[in-house]
C-alpha positions in Angstrom: 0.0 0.0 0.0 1.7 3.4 -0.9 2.0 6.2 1.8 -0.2 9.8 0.6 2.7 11.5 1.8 5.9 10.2 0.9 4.5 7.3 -1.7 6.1 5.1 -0.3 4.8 1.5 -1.5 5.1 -0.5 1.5 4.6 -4.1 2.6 1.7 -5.3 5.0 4.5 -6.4 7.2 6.4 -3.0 7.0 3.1 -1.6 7.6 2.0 -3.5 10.4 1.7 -1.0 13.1 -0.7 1.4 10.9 2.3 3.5 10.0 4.3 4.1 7.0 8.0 2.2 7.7 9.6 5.3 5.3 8.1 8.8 6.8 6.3 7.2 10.0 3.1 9.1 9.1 -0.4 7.1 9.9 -2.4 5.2 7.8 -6.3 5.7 8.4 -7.1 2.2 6.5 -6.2 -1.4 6.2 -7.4 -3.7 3.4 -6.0 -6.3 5.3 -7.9 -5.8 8.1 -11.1 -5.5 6.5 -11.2 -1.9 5.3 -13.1 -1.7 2.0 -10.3 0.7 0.4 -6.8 2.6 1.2 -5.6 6.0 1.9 -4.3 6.5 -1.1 -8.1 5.7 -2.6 -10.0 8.0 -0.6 -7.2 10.6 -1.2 -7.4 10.1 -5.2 -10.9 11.0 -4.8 -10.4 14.4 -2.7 -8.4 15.2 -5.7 -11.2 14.7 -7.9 -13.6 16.6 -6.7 -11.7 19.3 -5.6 -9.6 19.5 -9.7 -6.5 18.9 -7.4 -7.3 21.7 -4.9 -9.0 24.5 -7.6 -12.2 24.1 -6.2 -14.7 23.2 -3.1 -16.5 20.4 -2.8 -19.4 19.4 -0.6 -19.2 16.1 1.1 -22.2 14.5 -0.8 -19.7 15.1 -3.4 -16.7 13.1 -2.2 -19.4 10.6 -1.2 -20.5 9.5 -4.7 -17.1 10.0 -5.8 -15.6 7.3 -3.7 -18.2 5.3 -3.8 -17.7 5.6 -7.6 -14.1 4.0 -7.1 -15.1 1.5 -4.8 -17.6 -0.1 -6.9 -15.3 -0.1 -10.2 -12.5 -2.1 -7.8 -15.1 -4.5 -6.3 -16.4 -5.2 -10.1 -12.7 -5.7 -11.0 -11.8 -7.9 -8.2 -15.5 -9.5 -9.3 -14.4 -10.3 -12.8 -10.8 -11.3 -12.0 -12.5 -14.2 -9.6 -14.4 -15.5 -12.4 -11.6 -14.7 -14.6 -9.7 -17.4 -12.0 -12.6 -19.7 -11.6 -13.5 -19.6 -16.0 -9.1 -20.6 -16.5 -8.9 -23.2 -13.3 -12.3 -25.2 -15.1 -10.9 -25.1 -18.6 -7.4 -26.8 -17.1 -9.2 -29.0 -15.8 -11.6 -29.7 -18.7 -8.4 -30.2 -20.9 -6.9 -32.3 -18.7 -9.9 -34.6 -18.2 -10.9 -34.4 -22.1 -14.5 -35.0 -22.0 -16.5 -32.4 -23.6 -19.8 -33.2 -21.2 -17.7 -32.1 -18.2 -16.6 -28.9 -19.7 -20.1 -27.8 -20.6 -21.2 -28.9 -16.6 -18.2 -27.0 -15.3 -19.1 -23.7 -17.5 -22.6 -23.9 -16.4 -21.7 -24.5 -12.4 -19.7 -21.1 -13.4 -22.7 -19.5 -14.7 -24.9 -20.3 -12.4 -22.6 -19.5 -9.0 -22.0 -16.4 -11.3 -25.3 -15.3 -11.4 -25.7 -16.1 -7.4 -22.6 -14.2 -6.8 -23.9 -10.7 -9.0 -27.6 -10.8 -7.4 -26.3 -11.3 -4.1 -28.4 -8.8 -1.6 -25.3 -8.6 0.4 -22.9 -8.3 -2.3 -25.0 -5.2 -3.8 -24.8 -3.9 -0.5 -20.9 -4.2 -0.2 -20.5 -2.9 -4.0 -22.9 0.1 -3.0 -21.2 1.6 -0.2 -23.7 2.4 2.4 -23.1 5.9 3.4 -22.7 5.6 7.0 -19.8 3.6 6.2 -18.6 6.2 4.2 -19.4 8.7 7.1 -17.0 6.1 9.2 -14.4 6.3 7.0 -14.3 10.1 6.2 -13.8 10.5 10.2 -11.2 8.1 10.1 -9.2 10.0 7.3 -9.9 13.2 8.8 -8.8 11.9 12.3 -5.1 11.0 10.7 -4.4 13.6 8.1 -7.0 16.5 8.7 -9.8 17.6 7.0 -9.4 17.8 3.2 -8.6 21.4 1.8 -12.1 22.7 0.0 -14.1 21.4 2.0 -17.6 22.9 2.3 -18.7 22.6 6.2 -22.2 23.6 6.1 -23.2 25.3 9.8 -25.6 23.7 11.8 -29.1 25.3 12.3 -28.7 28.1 14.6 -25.1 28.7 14.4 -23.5 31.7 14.1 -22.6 32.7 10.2 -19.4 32.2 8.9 -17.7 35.7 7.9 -16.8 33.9 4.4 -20.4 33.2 3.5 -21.6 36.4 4.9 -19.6 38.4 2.4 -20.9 36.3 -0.8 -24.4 37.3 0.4 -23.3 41.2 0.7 -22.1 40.5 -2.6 -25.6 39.0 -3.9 -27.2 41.9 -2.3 -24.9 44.7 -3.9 -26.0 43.6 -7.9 -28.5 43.6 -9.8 -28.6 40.3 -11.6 -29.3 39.2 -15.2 -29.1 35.7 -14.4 -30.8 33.5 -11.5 -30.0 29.8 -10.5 -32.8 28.3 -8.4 -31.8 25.4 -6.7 -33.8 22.4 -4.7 -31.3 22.3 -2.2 -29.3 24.6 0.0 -26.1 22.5 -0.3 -27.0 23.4 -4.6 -26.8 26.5 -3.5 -23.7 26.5 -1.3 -21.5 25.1 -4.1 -22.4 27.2 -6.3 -21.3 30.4 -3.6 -18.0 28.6 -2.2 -16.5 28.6 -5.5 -17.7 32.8 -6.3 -20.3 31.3 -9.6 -22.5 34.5 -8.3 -19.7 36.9 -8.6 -18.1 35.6 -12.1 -20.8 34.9 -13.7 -23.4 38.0 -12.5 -25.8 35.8 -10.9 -28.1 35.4 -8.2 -28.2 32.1 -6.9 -31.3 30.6 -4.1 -32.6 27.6 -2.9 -36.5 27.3 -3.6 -37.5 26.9 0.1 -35.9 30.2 1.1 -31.9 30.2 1.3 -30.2 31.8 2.2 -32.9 33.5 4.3 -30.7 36.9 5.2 -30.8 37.5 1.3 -33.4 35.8 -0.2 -36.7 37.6 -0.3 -34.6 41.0 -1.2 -33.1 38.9 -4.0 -36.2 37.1 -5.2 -37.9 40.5 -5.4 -35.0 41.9 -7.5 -35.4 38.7 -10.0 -39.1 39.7 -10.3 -38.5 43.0 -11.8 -36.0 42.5 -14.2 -37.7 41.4 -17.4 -34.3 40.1 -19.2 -34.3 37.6 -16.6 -32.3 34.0 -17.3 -34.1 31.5 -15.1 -32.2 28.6 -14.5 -33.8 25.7 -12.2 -30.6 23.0 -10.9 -31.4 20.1 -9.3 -31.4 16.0 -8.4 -33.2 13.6 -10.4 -36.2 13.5 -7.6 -39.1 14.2 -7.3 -39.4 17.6 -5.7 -36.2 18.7 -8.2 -38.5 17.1 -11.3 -40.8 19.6 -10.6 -38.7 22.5 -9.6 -38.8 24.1 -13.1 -43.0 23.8 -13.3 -43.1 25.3 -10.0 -40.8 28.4 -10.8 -43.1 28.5 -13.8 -46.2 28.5 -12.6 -46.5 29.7 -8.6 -47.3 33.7 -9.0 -44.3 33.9 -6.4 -42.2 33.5 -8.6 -41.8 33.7 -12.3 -45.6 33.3 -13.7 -46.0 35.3 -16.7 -42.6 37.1 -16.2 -39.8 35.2 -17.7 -38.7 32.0 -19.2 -37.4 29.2 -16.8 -35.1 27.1 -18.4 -34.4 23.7 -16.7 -30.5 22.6 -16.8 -30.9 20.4 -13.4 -30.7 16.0 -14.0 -33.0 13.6 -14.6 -34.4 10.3 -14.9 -32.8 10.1 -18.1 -29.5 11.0 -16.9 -29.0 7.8 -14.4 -27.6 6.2 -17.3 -24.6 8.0 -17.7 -23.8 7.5 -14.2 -24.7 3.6 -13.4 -24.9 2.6 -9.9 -24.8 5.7 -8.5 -28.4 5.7 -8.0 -30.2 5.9 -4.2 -33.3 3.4 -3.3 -35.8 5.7 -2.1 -37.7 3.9 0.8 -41.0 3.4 1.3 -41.8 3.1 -2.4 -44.4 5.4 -3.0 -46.5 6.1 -6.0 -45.7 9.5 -8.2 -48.2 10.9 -10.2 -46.9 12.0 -13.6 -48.0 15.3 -13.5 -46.0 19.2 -12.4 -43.2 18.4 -15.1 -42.9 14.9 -14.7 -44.0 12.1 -17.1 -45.1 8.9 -16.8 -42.2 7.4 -17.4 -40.5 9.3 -15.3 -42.6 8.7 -12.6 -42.3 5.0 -12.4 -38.5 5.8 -11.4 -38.9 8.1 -9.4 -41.7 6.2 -6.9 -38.3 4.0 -6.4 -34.9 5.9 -6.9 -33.4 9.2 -7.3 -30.4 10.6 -8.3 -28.3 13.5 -6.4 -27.1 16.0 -8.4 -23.5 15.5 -6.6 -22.8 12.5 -8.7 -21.8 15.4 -11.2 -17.8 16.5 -9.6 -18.4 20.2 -9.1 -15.9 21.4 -11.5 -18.5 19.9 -14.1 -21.6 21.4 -12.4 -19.8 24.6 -12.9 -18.7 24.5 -16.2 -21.7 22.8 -17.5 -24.1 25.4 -15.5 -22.1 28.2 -17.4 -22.0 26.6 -21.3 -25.9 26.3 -20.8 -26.6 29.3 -19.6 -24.1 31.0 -22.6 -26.4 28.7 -25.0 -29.6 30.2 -23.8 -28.2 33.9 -24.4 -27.1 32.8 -27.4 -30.2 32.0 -28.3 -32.3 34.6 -27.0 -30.3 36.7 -29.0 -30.7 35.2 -32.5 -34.3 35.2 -31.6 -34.5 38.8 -31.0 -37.1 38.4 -28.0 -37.1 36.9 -24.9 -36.6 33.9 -26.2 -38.0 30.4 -26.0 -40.6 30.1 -22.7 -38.6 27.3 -21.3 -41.5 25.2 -21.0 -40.8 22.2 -23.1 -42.3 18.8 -23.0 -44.3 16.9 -20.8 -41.2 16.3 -18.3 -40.7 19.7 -18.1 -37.2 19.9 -19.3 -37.1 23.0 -20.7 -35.1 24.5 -24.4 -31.8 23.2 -22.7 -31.0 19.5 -23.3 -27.9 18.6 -21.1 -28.0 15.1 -21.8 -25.7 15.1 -24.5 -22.7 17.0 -22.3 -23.7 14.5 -19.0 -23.2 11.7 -21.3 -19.6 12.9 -22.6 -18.9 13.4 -19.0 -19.8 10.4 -17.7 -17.8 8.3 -20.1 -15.2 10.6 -19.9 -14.5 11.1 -16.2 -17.3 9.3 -14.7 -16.9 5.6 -15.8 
């Protein structure tokens, strides 16, 4: 296993007593001991995330990031069993020469193959539960510190950091062309960590009302500009399905004032990012209706998919390129543009599918 610091690759027996034999710095993990990864894993995957230190992360980010790594070893180690198992029968099989053996033997491998890949517990392991990931994040940060970018979001009731204070003074200080509505408030503190507001002239809120020191002076700014850009963010759920009818249609916000374009993930999208999927328990039903269609409904009464399976240097960059394409556009129309409203599953005159999909086989896997 190689030391983070030095990269050292030492021995299990040099490395023993949890330390690295060459700088004497800690390991937080052991394979051989049952940990599901090492440091040097868990590290590669802060690096990631962060575009080796360039930008902040949230931890739902590093979350489906590692858990990205650790199911592509476990399906490696997977296929390199049967890989062992499939060479071990055909030895045999030649050795023995009788043709009715080698089809039994290749069928006892597909069938213990199957077993093995529909295993409830194997899913499980392959999966990465996230309070195992929540064990191992303490562990990491308990022997080298916590990772540089990191977005720590204050508890309710806390005190404001003086950092995020200042991006809200900021939002406050501009009037904005541009708006990015989020479903969540982690969405939204992304997007301010890494100063998308500031470079890009844009407001940027959650939909239920953060952050709540700028947002009803912000929302009522939005309201009155008339060359609005209306962007709507957000996970393949339910509630994020629907965020872009909602900013639509509730008189709150944007009804008969400007077009909402919806750049945010869904249903769709879960196939450029297999596996990455969560099980939302109990299924419940979802009636295709507020932006949703039926098809997408039928997912979505079981699974959802956060938009931090997307590494934050892509939510960025992607954010930006869509929001160029809708100016573009807006301007070879000569009006206000397209309304936004698009199809049945309410995914508006911006089609990231195309750019997720490039992504996903190009850094996703």
């Amino acid at each position: 296993m190689r030391c983070i610091h030095c990269q050292h690759d030492a021995k299990y027996r040099e490395r023993s007593d949890g330390h690295c034999p060459k700088c004497r710095r800690r390991f937080a993990f052991e394979p051989q001991r049952g940990d599901p990864m090492t440091d040097g894993v868990f590290s590669s995957a802060i690096e990631r995330v962060s575009s080796h230190g360039s930008v902040r992360f949230h931890v739902d980010h590093l979350y489906y990031e590692v858990r990205r790594r650790h199911r592509r070893t476990f399906n490696r180690a997977i296929l390199a069993t049967a890989g062992v198992i499939g060479f071990v029968t055909m030895i045999v099989a030649a050795i023995v020469g009788t043709r009715a053996l080698v089809y039994v033997l290749l069928a006892a491998l597909t069938v213990f193959g199957l077993c093995l890949w529909t295993s409830e517990s194997l899913r499980d392991r392959r999966r990465l539960r996230r309070a195992l990931f929540d064990t191992l994040l303490r562990r990491f940060t308990a022997v080298h510190g916590v990772p540089a970018g990191l977005i720590e979001r204050k508890q309710r009731g806390e005190q404001r950091t003086a950092e995020r204070d200042a991006s809200l003074d900021e939002m406050l200080a501009y009037s904005f062309d541009r708006a990015v509505i989020c479903d969540r408030a982690e969405t939204v503190d992304l997007l301010l960590a890494n100063q998308f507001h500031f470079e890009n002239n844009c407001a940027v809120l959650a939909v239920d009302g953060y952050p709540p020191r700028a947002f009803e002076t912000v929302r009522s700014m939005l309201r009155n500009n008339p060359r609005l850009i209306v962007v709507a963010l957000h996970d393949a759920s339910e509630a994020g399905c629907k965020l872009a009818h909602r900013l639509r249609n509730d008189p709150a916000w944007f009804k008969d004032l400007v077009p909402v374009v919806d750049m945010g993930l869904r249903p769709a999208h879960r196939k450029s990012f297999p596996g990455l999927e969560d099980a939302r328990t109990p299924r419940r039903r979802v009636p295709a209706s507020e932006g949703i269609s039926q098809q997408e409904a039928g997912w979505l009464a079981h699974s959802a998919l956060a938009l931090a399976v997307v590494v934050p240097e892509q939510i960025i960059k992607r954010l930006f390129r869509g929001i160029s394409v809708v100016e573009e556009r807006q301007g070879d129309s000569g009006s206000g543009g397209s309304d936004g409203s698009g199809g049945s599953d309410g995914s508006g005159s911006f089609d990231i599918e195309a750019d997720l999909s490039d992504a996903g086989s190009d850094s996703f896997g």
